[in-house]
N, C-alpha and C positions, 0 to 999 in steps of 0.2 A: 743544252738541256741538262737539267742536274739528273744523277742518277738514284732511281727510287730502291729504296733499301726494302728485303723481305727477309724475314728471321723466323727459324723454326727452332723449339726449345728441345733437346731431344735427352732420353737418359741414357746413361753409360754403359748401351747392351751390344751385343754386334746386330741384331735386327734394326741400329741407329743409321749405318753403313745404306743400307737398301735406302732407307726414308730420307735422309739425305739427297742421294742420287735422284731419286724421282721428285725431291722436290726443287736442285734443282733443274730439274732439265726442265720442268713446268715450268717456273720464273723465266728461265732462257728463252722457253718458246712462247710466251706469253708476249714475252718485251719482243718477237723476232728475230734475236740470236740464237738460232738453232744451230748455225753453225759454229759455232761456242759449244755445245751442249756434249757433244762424245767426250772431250779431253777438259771440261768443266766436271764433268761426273766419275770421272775416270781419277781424277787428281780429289776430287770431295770424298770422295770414297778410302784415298788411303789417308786422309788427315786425320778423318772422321774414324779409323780404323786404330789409327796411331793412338788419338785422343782416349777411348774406349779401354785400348792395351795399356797406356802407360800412365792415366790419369785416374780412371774411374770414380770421375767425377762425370755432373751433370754437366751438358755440353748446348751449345748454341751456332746455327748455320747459318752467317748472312750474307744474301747477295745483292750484291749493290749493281745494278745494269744502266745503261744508256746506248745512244748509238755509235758506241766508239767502242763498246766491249764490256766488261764483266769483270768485278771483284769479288769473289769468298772468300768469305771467312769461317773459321772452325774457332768458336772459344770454346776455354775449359780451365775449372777449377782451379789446377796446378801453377803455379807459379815458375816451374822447371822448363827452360826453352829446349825446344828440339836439337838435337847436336847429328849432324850427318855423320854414319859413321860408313868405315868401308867394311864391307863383306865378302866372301869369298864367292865368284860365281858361279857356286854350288849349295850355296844357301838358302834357306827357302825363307827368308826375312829380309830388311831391310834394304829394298829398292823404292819406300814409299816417298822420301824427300829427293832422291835420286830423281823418282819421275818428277816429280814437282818443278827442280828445277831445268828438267830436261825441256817438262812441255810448255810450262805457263811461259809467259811474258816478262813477269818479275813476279818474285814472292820473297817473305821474311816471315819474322816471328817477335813477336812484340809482349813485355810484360803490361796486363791491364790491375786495375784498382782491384781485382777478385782472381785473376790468374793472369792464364795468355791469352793472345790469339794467334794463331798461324795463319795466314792468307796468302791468295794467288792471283794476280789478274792475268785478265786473257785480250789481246786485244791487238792491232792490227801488224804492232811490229811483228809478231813470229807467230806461225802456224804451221808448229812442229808436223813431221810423219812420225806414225806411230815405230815405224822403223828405225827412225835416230836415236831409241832409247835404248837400244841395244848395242853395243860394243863387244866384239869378235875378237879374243886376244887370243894370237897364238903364238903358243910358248916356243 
């Protein structure tokens, strides 16, 4: 089965973050991956946060579903791909591609004809614990 795409236009505000999340956890539980939907919204949420912070441009959320799992995406304006950076674990920033690559399945970041898009899919290989995003170092 192909996966059906759904797209929400959103503007560059933090109240995009919330509308994002709810919409998709709708598309998730619509198509029957609900259990896709906690670490789908969880990772839609710091894209779409990221996007908001360093773009402020207007932005687009699509997700593409089927019975194998879930692709979103976050476009936006900018043309500037995301760079992971490290932070010290007393930061209170920059763990939002951290998670990304922690939970999803595989994601990237790609230049389009009008900016980027950052996306993640979710889907049978790995289904992270919310536990494994955290690493313990002691000095």
């Amino acid at each position: 089965m192909t996966a059906v795409q759904h797209r929400l236009p959103l503007p560059p505000t933090a109240a995009s973050a919330g509308a994002a999340r709810r919409f998709v956890e709708s598309v998730l539980t619509a198509a029957h991956q609900e259990a896709l939907a906690y670490t789908a919204t969880v990772l839609v949420s710091e894209l779409v946060a990221n996007a908001v912070l360093h773009t402020a441009t207007s932005l687009e959320v699509v997700v593409a579903v089927d019975e194998e799992g879930a692709r979103v995406e976050v476009h936006d304006g900018s043309p500037q791909l995301p760079v992971r950076k490290r932070y010290s674990a007393m930061s209170g920033t920059g763990r939002g591609l951290m998670m990304v690559d922690r939970m999803a399945t595989h994601w990237g970041a790609e230049p389009t004809a009008t900016g980027k898009v950052v996306w993640f899919d979710l889907g049978p290989e790995r289904t992270p614990a919310l536990d494994d995003l955290f690493e313990i170092e002691i000095l």
